[in-house]
N, C-alpha and C positions, 0 to 999 in steps of 0.2 A: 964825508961819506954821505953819498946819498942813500934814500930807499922810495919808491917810485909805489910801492903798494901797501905805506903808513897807512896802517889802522885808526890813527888821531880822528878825529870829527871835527878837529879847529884845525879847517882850512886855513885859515886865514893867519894864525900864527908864523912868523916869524921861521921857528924854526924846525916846518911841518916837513916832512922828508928826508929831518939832516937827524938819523938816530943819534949820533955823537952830541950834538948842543943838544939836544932832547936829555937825554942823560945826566948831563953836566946840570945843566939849568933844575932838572928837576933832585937832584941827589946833592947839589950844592945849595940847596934850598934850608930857610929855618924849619919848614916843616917834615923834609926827606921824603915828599911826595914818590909815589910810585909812577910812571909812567904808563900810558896806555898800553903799551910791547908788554910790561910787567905787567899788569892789572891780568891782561890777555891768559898770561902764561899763570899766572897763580888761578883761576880761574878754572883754566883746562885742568891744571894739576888737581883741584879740588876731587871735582869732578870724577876722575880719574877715580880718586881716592873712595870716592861716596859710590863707585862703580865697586871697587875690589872686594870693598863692604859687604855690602845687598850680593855679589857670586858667594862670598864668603860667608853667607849667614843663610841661602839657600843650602850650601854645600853640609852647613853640619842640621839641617832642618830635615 
């Protein structure tokens, strides 16, 4: 599987593109790194979260 519009920042890696060995490599790791795709996405979720907050704490104010 390719992906043509990877977020990674290390071009130069091996397996920049190929989300699947991105994956594997990093979730078969001793440390269970998170991947930049996932970094991404927990990220936006926070976000997210730290938004629904601040409407919700306007809304009983």
């Amino acid at each position: 599987m390719s992906c043509e519009s990877c977020p990674c920042k290390r071009t130069d890696c091996p397996r920049h593109g190929d989300c699947a060995a991105c994956r594997e490599h990093h979730h078969t790791s001793k440390r269970k790194l998170l991947t930049h795709c996932e970094k991404l996405e927990q990220k936006a979720q926070r976000k997210a979260e730290r938004l629904a907050r601040k409407s919700n704490q306007r809304g009983e104010a």
